[in-house]
C-alpha positions in Angstrom: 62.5 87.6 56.2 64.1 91.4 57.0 62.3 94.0 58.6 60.8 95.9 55.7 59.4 92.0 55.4 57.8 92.1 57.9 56.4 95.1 58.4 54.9 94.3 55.0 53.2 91.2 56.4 51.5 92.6 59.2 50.5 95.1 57.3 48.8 92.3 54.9 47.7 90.3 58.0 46.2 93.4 59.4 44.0 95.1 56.7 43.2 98.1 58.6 46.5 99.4 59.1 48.8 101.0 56.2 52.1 100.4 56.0 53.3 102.5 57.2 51.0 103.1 60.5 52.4 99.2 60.8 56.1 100.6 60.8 55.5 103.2 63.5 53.6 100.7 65.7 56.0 98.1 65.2 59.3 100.5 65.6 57.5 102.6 68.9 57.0 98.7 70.6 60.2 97.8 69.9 61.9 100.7 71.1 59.5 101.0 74.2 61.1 97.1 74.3 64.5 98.0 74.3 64.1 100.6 76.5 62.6 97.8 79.1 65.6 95.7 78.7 68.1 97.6 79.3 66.7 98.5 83.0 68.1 95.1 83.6 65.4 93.4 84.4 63.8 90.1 83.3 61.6 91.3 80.4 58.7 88.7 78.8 58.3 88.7 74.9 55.0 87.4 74.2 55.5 84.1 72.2 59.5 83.8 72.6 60.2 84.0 76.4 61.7 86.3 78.7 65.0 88.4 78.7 67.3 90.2 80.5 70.9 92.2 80.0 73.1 92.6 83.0 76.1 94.6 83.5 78.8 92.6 85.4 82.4 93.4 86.7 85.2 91.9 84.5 88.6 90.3 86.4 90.8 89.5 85.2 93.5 91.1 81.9 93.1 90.6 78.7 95.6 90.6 76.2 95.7 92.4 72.7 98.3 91.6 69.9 99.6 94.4 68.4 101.1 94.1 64.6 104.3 92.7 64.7 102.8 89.9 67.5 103.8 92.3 70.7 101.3 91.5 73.2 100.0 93.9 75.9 98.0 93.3 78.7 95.1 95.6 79.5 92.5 94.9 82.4 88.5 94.3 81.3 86.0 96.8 82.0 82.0 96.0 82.4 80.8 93.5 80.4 76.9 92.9 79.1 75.9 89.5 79.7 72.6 88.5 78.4 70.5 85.9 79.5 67.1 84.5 77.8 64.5 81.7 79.1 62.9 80.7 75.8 59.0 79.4 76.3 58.1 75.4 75.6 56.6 76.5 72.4 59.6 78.3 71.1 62.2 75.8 72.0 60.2 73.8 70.0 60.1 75.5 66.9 64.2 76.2 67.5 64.8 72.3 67.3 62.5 72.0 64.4 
């Protein structure tokens, strides 16, 4: 199921809104959602779990291979590392 998908379906589940009221609620909540997680913080998402993106330090180089196999060393910036804590319910319906 895509987006316009779903929108459509809670749109049917939900008789009262249109469709597209349904697309402007959905859209505002998640970027109200996105805007939460990228504070960094753990963030809960009723029904899946909880989330969070950190920004971390790299060490270390990296090294890219240029055409003609040259290889040059360059060192790594900040790097996003995101974490999520699925609920009981979710991991279930994962190994399904």
């Amino acid at each position: 199921m895509n987006h316009t998908q779903r929108l459509e379906e809670v749109a049917r589940r939900h008789r009262h809104l249109t469709r597209k009221l349904a697309k402007e609620a959905v859209e505002t909540y998640l970027v109200l959602l996105a805007e939460d997680i990228a504070t960094g913080e753990w963030v809960e998402i009723p029904g899946i779990g909880k989330i969070q993106v950190v920004k971390e330090q790299g060490a270390g180089t990296l090294l890219s291979i240029l055409p003609g196999g040259k290889r040059v060393p360059h060192s790594v910036g900040l790097r996003l590392r995101t974490k999520i804590r699925l609920t009981a319910q979710m991991k279930a319906r994962c190994n399904k």
